[in-house]
PyMOL Python script that loads the backbone (N, CA, C, O; Angstrom):
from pymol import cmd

cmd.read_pdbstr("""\
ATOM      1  N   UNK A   1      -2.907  -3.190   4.306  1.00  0.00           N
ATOM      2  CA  UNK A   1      -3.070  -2.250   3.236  1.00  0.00           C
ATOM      3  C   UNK A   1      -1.732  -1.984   2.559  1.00  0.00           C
ATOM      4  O   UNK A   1      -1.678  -1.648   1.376  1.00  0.00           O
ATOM      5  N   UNK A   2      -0.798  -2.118   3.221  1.00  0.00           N
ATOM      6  CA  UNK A   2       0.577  -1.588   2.619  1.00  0.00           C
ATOM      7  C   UNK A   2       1.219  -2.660   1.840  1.00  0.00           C
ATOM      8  O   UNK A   2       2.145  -2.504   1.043  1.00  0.00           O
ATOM      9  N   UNK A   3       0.509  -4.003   2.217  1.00  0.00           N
ATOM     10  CA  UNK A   3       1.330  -5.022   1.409  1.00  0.00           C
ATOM     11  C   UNK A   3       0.213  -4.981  -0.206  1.00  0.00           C
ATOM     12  O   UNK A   3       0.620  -5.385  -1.295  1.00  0.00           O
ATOM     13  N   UNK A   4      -1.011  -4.478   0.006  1.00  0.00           N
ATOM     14  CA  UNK A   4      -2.102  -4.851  -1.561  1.00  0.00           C
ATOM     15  C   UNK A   4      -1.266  -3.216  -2.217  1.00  0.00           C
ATOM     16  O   UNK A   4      -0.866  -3.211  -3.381  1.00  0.00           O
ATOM     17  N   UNK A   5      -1.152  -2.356  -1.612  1.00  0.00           N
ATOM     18  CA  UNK A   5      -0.324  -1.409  -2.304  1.00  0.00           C
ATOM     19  C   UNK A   5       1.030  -1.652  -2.914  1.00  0.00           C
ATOM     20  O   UNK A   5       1.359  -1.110  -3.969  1.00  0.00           O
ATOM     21  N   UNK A   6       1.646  -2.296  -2.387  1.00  0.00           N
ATOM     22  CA  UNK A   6       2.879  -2.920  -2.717  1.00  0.00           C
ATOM     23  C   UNK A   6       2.377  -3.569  -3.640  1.00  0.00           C
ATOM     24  O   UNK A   6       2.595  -3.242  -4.807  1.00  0.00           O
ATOM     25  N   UNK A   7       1.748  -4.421  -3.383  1.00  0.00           N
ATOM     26  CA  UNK A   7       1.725  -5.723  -4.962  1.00  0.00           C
ATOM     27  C   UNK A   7       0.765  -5.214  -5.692  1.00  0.00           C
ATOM     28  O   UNK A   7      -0.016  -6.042  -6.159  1.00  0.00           O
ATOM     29  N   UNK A   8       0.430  -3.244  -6.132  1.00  0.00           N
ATOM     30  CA  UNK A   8       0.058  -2.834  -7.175  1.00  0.00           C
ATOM     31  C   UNK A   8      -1.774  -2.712  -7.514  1.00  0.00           C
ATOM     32  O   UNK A   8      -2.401  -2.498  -8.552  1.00  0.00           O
ATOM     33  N   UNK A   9      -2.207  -2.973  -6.040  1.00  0.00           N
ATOM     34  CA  UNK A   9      -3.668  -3.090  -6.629  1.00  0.00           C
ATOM     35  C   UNK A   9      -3.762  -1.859  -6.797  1.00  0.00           C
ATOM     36  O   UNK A   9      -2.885  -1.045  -6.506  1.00  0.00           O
ATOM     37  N   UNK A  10      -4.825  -1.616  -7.277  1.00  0.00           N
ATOM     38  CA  UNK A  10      -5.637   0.101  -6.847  1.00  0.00           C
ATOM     39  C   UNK A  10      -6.169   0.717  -5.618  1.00  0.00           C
ATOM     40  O   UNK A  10      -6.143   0.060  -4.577  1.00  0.00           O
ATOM     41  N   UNK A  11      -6.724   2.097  -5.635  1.00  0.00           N
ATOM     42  CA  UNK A  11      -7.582   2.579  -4.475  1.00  0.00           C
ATOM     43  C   UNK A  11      -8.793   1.781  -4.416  1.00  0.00           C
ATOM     44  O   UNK A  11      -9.405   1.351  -3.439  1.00  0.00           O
ATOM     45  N   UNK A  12      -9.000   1.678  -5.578  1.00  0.00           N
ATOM     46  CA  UNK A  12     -10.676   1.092  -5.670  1.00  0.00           C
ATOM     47  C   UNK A  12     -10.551  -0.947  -5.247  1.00  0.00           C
ATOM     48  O   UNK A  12     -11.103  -1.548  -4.326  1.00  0.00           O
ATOM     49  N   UNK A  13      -9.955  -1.301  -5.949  1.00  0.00           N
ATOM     50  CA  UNK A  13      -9.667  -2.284  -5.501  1.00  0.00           C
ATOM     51  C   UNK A  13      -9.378  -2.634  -4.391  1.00  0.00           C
ATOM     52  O   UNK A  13      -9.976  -3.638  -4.003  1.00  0.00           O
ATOM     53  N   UNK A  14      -8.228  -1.897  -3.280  1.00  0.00           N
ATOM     54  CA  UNK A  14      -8.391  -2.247  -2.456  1.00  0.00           C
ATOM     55  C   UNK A  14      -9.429  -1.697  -1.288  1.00  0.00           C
ATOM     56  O   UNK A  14      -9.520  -2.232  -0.183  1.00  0.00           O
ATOM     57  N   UNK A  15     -10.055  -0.757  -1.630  1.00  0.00           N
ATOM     58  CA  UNK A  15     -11.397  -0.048  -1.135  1.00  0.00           C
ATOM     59  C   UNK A  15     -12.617  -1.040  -1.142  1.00  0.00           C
ATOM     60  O   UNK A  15     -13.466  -1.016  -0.251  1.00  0.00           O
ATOM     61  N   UNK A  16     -12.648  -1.816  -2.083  1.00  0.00           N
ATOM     62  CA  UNK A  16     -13.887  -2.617  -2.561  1.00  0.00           C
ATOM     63  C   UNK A  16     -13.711  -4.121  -1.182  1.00  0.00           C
ATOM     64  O   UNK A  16     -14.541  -4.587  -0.401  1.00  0.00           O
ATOM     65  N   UNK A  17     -12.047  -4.509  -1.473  1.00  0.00           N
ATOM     66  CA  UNK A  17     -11.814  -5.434  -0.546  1.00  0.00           C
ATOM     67  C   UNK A  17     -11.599  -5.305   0.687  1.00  0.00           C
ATOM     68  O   UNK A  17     -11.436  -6.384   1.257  1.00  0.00           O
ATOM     69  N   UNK A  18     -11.522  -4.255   1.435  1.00  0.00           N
ATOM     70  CA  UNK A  18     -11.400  -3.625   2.658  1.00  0.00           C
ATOM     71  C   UNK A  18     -12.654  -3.098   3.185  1.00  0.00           C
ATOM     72  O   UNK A  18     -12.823  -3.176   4.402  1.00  0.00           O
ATOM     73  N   UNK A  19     -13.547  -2.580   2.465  1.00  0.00           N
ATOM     74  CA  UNK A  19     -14.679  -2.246   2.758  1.00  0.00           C
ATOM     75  C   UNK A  19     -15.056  -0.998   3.448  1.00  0.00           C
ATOM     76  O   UNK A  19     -15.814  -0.762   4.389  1.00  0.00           O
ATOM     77  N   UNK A  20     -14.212  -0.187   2.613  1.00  0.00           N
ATOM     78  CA  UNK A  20     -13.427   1.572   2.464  1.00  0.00           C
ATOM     79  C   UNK A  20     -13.950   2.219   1.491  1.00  0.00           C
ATOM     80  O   UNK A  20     -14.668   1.588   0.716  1.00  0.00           O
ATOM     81  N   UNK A  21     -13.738   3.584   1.287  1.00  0.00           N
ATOM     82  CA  UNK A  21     -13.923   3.970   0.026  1.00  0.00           C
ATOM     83  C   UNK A  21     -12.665   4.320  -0.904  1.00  0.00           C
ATOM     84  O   UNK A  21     -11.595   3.857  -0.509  1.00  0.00           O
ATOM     85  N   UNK A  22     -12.656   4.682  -1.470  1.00  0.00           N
ATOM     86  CA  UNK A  22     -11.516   4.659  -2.155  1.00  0.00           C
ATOM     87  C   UNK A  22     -10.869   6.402  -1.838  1.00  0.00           C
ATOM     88  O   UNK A  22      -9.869   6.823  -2.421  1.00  0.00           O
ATOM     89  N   UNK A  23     -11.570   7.132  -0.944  1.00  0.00           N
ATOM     90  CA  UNK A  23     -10.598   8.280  -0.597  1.00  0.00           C
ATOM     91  C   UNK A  23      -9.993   7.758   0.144  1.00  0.00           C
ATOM     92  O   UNK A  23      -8.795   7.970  -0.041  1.00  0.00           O
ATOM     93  N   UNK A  24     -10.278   6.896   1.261  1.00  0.00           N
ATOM     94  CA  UNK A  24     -10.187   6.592   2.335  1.00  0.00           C
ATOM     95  C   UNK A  24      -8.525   5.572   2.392  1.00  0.00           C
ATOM     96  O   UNK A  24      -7.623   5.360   3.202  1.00  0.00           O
ATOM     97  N   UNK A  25      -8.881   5.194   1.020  1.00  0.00           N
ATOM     98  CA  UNK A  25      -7.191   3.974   1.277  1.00  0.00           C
ATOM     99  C   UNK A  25      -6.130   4.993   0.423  1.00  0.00           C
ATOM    100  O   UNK A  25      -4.930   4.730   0.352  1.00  0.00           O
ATOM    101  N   UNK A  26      -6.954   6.629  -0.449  1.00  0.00           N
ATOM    102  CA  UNK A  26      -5.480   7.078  -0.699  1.00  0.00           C
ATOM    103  C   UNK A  26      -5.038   7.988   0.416  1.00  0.00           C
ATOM    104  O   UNK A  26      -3.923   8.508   0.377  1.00  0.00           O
ATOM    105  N   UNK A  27      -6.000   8.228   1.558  1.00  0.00           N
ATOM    106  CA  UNK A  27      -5.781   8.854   2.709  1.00  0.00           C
ATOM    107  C   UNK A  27      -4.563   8.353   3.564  1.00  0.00           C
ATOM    108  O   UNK A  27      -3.628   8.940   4.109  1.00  0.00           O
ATOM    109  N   UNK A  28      -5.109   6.453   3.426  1.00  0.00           N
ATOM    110  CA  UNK A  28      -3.851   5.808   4.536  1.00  0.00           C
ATOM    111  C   UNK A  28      -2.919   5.783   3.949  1.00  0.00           C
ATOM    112  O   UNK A  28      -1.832   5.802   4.526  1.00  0.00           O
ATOM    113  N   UNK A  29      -3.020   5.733   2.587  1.00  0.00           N
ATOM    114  CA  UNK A  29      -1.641   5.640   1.454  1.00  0.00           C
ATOM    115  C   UNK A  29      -0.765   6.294   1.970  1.00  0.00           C
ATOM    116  O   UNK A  29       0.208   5.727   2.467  1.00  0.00           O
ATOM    117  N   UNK A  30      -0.923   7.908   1.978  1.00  0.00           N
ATOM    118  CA  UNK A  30      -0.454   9.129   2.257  1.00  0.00           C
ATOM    119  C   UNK A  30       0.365   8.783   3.506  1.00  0.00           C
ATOM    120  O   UNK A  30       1.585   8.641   3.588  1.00  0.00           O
ATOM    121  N   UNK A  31      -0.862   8.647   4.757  1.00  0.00           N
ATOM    122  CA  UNK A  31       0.057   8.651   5.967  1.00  0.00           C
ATOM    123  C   UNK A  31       0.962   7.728   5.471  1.00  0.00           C
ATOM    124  O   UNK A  31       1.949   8.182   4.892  1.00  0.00           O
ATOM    125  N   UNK A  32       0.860   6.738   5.556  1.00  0.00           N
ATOM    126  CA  UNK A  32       1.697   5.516   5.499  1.00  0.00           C
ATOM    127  C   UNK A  32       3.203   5.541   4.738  1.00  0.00           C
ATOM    128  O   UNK A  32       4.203   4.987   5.196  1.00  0.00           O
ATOM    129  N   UNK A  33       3.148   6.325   3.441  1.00  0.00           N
ATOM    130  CA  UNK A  33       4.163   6.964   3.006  1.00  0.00           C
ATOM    131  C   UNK A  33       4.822   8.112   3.662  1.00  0.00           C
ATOM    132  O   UNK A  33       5.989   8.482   3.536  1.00  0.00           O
ATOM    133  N   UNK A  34       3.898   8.602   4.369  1.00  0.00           N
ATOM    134  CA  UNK A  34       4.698   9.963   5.113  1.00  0.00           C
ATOM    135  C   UNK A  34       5.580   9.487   6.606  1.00  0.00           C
ATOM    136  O   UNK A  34       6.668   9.717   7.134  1.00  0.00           O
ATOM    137  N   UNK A  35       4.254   8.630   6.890  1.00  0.00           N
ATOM    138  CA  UNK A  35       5.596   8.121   8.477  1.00  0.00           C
ATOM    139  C   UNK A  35       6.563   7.115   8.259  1.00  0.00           C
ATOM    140  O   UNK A  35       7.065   6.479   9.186  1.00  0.00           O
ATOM    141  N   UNK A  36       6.851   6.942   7.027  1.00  0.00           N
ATOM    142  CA  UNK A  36       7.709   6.081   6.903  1.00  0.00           C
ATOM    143  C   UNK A  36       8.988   6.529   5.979  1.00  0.00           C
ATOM    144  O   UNK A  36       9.898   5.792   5.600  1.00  0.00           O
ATOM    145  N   UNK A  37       8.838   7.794   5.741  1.00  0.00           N
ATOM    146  CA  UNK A  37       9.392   8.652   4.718  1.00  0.00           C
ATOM    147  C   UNK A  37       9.581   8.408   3.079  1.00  0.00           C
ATOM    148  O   UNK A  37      10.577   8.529   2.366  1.00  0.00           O
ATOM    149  N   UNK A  38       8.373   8.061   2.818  1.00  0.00           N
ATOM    150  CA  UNK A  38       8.968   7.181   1.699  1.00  0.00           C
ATOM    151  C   UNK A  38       8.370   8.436   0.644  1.00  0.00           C
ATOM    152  O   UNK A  38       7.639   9.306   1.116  1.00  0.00           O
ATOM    153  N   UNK A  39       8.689   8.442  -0.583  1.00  0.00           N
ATOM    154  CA  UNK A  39       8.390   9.512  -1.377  1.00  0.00           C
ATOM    155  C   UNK A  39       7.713   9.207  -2.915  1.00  0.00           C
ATOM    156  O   UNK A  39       7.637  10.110  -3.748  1.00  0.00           O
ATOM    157  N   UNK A  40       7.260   7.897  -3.171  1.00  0.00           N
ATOM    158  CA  UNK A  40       6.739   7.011  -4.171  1.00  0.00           C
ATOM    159  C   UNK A  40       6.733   6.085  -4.052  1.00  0.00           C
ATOM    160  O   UNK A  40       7.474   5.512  -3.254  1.00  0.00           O
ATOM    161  N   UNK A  41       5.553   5.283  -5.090  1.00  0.00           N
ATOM    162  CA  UNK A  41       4.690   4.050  -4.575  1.00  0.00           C
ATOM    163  C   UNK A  41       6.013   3.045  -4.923  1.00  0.00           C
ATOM    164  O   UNK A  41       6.033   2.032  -4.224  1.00  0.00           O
ATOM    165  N   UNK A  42       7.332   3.200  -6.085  1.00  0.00           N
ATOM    166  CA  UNK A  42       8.444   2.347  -5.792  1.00  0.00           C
ATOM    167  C   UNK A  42       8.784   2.392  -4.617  1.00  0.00           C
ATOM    168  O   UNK A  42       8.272   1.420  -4.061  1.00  0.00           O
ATOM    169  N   UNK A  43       9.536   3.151  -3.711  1.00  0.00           N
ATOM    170  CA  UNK A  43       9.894   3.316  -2.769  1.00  0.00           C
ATOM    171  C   UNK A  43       9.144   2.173  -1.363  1.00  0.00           C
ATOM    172  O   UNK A  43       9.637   1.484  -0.470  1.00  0.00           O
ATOM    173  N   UNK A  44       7.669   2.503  -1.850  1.00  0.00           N
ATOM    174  CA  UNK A  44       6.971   1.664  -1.277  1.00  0.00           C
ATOM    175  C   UNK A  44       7.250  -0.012  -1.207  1.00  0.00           C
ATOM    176  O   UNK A  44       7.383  -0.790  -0.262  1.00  0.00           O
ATOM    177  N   UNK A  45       7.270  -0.178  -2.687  1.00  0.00           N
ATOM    178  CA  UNK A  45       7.314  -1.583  -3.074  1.00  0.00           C
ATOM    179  C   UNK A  45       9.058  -1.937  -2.252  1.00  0.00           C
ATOM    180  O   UNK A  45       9.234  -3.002  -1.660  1.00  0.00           O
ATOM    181  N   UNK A  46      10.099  -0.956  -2.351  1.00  0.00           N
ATOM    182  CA  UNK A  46      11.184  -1.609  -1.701  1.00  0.00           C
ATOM    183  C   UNK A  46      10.771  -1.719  -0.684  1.00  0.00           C
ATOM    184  O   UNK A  46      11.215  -2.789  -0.267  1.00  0.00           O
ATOM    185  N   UNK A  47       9.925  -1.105   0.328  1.00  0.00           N
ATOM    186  CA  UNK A  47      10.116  -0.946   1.592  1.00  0.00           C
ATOM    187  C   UNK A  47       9.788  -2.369   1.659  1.00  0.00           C
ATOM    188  O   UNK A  47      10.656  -3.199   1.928  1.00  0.00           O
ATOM    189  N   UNK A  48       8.224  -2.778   1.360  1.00  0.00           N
ATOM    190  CA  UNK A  48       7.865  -3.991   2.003  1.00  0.00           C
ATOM    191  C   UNK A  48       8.611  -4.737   0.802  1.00  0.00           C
ATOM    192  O   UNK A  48       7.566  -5.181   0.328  1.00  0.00           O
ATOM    193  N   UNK A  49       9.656  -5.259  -0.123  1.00  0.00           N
ATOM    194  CA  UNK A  49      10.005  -5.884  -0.160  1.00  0.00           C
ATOM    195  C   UNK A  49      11.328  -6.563   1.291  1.00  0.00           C
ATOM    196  O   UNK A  49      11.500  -7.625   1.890  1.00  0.00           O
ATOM    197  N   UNK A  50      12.045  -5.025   1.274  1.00  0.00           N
ATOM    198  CA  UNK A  50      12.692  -5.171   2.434  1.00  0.00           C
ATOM    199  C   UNK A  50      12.408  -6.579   3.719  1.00  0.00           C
ATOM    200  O   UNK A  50      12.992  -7.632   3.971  1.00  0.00           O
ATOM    201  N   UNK A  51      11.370  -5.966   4.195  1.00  0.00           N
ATOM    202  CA  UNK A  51      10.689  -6.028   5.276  1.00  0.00           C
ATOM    203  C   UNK A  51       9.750  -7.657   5.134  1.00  0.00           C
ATOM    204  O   UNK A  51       8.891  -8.019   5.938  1.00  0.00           O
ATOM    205  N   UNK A  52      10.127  -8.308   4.107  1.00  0.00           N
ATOM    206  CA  UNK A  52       9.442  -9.485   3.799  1.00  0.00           C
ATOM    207  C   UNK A  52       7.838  -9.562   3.275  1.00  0.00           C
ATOM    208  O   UNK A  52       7.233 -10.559   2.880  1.00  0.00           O
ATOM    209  N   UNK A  53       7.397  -8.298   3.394  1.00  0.00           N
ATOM    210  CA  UNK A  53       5.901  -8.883   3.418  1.00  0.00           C
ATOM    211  C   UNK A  53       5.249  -8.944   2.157  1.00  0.00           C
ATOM    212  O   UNK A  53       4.075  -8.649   1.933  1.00  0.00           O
ATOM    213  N   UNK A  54       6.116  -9.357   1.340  1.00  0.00           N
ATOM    214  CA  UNK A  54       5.518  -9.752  -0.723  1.00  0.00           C
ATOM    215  C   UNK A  54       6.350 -11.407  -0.759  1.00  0.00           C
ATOM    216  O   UNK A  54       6.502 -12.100  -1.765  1.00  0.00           O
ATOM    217  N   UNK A  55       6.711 -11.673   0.386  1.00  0.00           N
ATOM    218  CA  UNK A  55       7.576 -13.018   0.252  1.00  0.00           C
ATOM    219  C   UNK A  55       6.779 -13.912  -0.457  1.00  0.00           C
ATOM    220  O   UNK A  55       7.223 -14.627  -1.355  1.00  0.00           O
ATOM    221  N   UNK A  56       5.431 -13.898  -0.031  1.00  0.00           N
ATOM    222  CA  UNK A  56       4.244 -14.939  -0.247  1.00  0.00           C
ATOM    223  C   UNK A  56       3.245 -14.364  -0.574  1.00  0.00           C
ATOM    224  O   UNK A  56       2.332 -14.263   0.245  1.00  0.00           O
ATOM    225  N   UNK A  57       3.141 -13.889  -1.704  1.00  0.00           N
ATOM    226  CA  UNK A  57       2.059 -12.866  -2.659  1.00  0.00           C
ATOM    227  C   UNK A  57       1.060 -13.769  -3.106  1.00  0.00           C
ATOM    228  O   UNK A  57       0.271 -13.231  -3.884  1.00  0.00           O
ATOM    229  N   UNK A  58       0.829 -14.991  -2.865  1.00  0.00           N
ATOM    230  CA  UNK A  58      -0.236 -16.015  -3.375  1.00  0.00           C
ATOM    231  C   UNK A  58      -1.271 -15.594  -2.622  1.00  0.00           C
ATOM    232  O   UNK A  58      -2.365 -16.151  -2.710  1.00  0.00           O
TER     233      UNK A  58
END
""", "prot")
cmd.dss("prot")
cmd.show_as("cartoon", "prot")
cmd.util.cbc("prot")
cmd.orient("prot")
């Protein structure tokens, strides 16, 4: 989930492909930004750029 957030999909989008609802992936959004301290969806995108996981976005 943190890498389709990173490369910009939506809630719904990735709700539709996960097979979630779309409260549900801005729910993990949240945590996911919170235990990681991050404070916006840029922030986000550095993290997992950091961390390699947009290396291979195909």
């Amino acid at each position: 989930m943190l890498r389709l957030l990173a490369l910009g999909h939506t809630a719904g989008d990735i709700a539709e492909r996960l097979y979630l609802s779309p409260k549900s992936v801005e729910t993990y959004r949240s945590r996911i930004m919170e235990k990681l301290g991050l404070d916006s969806r840029p922030a986000l995108v550095r993290y997992a750029l950091a961390r390699g996981l947009l290396a291979d976005s195909s």
